[in-house]
N, C-alpha and C positions, 0 to 999 in steps of 0.2 A: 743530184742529177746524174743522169748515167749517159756517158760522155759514149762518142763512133769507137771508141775503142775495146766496146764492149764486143761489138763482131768478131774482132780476133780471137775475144777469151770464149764466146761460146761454144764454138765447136772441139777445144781442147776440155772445155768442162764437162762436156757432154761425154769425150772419150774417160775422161778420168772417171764419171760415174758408172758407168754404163758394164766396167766390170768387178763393181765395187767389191770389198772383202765381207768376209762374211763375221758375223760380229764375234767370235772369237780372235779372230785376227786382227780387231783394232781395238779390243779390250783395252780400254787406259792407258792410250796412247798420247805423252803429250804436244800441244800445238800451241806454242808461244812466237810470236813475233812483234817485238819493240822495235820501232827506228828510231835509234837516236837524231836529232838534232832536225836535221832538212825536211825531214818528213815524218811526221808522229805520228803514233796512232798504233793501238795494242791490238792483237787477235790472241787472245787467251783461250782454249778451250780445253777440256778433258773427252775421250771421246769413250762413248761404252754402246755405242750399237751401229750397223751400216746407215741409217740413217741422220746420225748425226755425222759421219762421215759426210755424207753429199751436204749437208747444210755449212760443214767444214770448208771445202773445197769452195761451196760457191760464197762463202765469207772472206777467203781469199784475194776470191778475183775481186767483189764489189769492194772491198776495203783497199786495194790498191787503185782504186776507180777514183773512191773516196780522198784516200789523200792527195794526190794531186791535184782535183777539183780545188782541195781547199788549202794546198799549195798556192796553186796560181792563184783562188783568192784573194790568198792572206798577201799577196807582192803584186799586186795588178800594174803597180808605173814599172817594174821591174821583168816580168812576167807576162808573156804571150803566149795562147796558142798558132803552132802552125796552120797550116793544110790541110795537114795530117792528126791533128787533135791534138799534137805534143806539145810540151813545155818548152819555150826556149826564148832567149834574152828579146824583150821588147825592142819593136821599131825597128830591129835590123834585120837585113839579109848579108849572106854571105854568096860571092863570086869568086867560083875556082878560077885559076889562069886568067886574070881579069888581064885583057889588052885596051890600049888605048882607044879601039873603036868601042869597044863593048863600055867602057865607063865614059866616053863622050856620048852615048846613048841614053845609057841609066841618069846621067847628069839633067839629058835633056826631058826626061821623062817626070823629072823630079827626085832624084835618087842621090844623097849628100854623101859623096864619100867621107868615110871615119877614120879610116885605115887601108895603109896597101901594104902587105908584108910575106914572109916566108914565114909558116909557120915551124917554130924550131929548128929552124937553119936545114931543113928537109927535103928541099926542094918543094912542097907544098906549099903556091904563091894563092893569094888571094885576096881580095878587098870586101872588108866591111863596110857598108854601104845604110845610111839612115834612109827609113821609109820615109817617103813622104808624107808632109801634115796630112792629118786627118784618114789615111789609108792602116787599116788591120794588117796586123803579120801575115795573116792568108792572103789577103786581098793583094799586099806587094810582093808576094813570090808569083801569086799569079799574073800579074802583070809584068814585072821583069821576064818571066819566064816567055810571054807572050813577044816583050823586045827585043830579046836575047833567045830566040829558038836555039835548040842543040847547047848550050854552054848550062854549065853546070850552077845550079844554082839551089841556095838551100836554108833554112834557118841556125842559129845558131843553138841547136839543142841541147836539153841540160840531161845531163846524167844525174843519179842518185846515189847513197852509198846503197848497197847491195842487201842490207837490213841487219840488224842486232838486237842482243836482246838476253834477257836473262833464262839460264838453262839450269841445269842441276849441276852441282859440285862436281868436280873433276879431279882425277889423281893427276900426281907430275909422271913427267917423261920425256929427254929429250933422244935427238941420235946429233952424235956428234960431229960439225963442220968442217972442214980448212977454214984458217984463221983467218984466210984472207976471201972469205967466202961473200957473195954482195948480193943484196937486193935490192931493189928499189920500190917505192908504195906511191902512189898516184891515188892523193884524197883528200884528204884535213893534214893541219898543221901535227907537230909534237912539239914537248916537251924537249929543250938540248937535254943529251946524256954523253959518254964518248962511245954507243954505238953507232950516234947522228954523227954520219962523216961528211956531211953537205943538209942543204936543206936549201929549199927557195919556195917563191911565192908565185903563181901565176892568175893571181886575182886579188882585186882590194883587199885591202886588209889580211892579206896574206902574208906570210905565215901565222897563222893562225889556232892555237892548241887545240886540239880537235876531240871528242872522246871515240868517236870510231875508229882515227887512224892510230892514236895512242894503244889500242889495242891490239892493234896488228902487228908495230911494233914489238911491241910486249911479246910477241908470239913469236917472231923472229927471231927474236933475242932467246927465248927459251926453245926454239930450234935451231939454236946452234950459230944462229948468224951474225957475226959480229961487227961486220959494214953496212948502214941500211941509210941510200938515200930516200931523202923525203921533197916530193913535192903536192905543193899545198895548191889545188886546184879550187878550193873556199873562200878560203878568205872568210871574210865577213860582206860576201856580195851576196845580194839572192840570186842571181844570176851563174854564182859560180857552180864548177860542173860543168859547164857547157865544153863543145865539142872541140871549140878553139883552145878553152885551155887546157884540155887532154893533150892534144898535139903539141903543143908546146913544151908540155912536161914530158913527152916521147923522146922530141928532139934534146931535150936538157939533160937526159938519163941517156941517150944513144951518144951527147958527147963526151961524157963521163967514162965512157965504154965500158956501162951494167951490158950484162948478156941476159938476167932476169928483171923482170920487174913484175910485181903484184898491184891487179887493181879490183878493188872490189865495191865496184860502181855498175849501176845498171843505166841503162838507156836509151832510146831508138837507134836505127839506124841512123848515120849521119854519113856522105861523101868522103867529109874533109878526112874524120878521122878515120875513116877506112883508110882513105891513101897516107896518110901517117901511119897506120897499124900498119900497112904491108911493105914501107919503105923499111922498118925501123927491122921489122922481119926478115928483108931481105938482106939486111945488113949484120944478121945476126941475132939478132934479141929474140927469148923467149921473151913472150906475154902471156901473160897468166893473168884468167878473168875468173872472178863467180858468175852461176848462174842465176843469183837471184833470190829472194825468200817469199813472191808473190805465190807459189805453187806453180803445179804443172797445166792449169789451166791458162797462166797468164799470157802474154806474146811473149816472141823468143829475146832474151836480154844481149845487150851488143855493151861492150866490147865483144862478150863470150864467146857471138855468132859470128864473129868475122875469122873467114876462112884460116887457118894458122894461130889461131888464138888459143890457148891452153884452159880450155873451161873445166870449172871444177865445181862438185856439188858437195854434200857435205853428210856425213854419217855421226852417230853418236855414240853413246860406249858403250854398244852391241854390232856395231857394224850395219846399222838399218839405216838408210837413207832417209833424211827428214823427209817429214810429212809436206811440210812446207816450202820443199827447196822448188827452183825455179827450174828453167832451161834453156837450153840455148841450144841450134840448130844442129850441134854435136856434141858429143861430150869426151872428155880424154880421161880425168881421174878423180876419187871424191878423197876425202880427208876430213881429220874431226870436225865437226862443225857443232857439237854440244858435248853436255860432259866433258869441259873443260874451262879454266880459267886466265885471266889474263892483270896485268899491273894498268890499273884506272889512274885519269891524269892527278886524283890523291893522294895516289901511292899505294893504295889499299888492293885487294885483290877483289877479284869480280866474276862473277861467273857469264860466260858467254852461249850463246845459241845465235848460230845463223850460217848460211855459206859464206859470206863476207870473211868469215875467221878460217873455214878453209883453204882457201885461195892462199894465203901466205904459206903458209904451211905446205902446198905444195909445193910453191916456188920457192922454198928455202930448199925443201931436196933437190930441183933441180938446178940451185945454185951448187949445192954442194956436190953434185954429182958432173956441175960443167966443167970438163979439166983443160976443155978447149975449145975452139969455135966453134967445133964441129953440131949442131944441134941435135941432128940426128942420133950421133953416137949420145949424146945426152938422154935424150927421151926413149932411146936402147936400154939404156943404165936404169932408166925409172920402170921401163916396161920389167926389168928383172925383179926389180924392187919391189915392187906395186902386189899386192896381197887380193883377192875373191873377183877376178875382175868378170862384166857382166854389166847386161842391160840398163842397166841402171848405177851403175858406178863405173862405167867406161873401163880403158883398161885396167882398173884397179883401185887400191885404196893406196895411199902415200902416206908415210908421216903417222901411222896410228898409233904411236905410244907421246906423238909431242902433245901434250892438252893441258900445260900448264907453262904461262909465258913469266917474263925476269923481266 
């Protein structure tokens, strides 16, 4: 079934075909995208002419249509669509700044509160709020929204990991850190090792060993970073991802006082976790997102698109920007994202494809490049650093010899 969110992908599919390459230029190009764990589903292709290009592209966008459809499927008691077509935790809404008129309202409307809290000690307060029997997640945002004109109100949507996936062999290379260099990964559990200097869980069954986050890790560790908190936004919930416990794992890494943190999750937009992304911002922390491995027809990926977000896309070992990588409403810098390998939660080595493995790999340099709060002066340091920059790799490439993680 091809779900309202197809409207978004058309007109960016249209612009991707429209000035397609000519078939020397996508001769045996390839286009692999595996998502581990939350969302399956392979796009394998080889490409040898412009028309398989455009059937390319538009495999993309329907295949990330496709999973989620059979996402929410597969977890229907767990699993709603919004308003808006997106995924996010069944039977509840979320109210920003909820005051006591506003939840004496919702009460009286039929609306159970769950919860009333500060998400991650943030200053972002809000109340989870059970729909009432028998009403849809649309149907009770649109009627809060109807009780509660002007107040903020919203699902609680789930983010993705950003996609993975098997690539071609990679040689090593790292550049080396201060020792007391930090990062933080917002995704799946790991494995303890002593580069996990904290770790927590912000969902059932969390922490929980992850093989996506496991390799991001991995990639940190082989750029150089020898502090890397983890938090585990999985768990073992279908629900986990959502936007609530993004914010939570903000505020857990802002008290720790990480100045980077890596997240390589895709998702809609969501309120909550804006105003978490931009508190945690103004408080200092770089955030560093992927864009995505749906293509550039897909909608734009958030975290990535929120204003001050550090989006990053992902190149291979020619410097060409995957075929597959995503986007998001800006872009700052790309880094390897194929042609390279990483340590799997077997221990074994693994080869990787996707922006997901990017995204770390930036924000290890701009760990290693923060010698102080200053963030600016930080992303000064990276704009020197950063190699071919341009339309399509923002200003730059970062990190292009790290492609093999410890």
């Amino acid at each position: 079934m091809i779900d309202r969110s197809l409207r978004y992908i058309l007109p960016g599919l249209l612009a991707v075909l429209v000035p397609v390459a000519a078939p020397a230029q996508v001769r045996g190009l390839p286009v692999v995208d595996t998502v581990l764990g939350r969302v399956g589903g392979v796009v394998s292709d080889t490409l040898h002419s412009a028309g398989d290009l455009g059937q390319t592209v538009t495999g993309l966008a329907t295949a990330r249509i496709d999973r989620v459809d059979q996402f929410v499927h597969d977890h229907r008691d767990s699993i709603e669509r919004d308003d808006t077509g997106q995924p996010a935790r069944a039977h509840e809404v979320l109210l920003l700044d909820p005051d006591p008129e506003g939840l004496r309202l919702a009460a009286g409307a039929g609306f159970a509160l769950v919860e009333q809290g500060d998400a991650g000690g943030l200053g972002v307060t809000y109340a989870r709020l059970q729909a009432p029997p028998g009403k849809s997640l649309a149907a009770a945002l649109r009627g809060l929204r109807r009780i509660l004109p002007g107040r903020t109100i919203t699902a609680d949507t789930i983010s993705f990991p950003a996609g993975s996936g098997s690539g071609q062999a990679g040689g090593a290379g790292t550049i080396a850190a201060p020792r007391d260099a930090a990062v933080g990964i917002i995704d799946g559990g790991v494995p303890a090792s002593p580069r996990i200097v904290a770790q927590a869980g912000f969902a059932a069954g969390a922490p929980h060993a992850d093989a996506h986050a496991q390799a991001i890790a991995s990639l940190l560790a082989g750029a150089g970073i020898t502090r890397i908190l983890v938090a585990d936004v999985y768990g073992t919930d279908p629900a986990g991802g959502n936007a609530l416990a993004i914010a939570r794992a903000l505020g857990w890494m802002q008290a720790h006082g990480l100045r980077v943190v890596s997240i390589s999750l895709v998702g809609p937009a969501n309120p909550l976790l804006a105003h978490a992304v931009a508190i945690v911002q103004a408080r200092g922390m770089l955030v560093v997102a992927a864009v995505g491995n749906d293509g550039a027809a897909a909608p734009p990926a958030y975290p990535a698109s929120y204003p001050g977000v550090i989006a990053v896309t992902a190149v291979d070992g020619h410097n060409r920007v995957l075929f597959e990588a995503g986007h998001a409403l800006h872009l700052d810098y790309a880094a390897p994202g194929a042609d390279l390998t990483a340590i799997g939660l077997d221990g074994r080595e693994q080869r990787l494809r996707g922006t997901s493995f990017a995204a770390p790999l930036v924000a290890a340099r701009l760990a290693a490049l923060a010698r102080d709060a200053d963030t600016r002066a930080t992303l000064q340091r990276a704009d020197h650093e950063a190699t071919d920059p341009g339309r399509r790799t923002g200003r730059g490439i970062l990190c292009a010899i790290c492609r093999k993680g410890i």
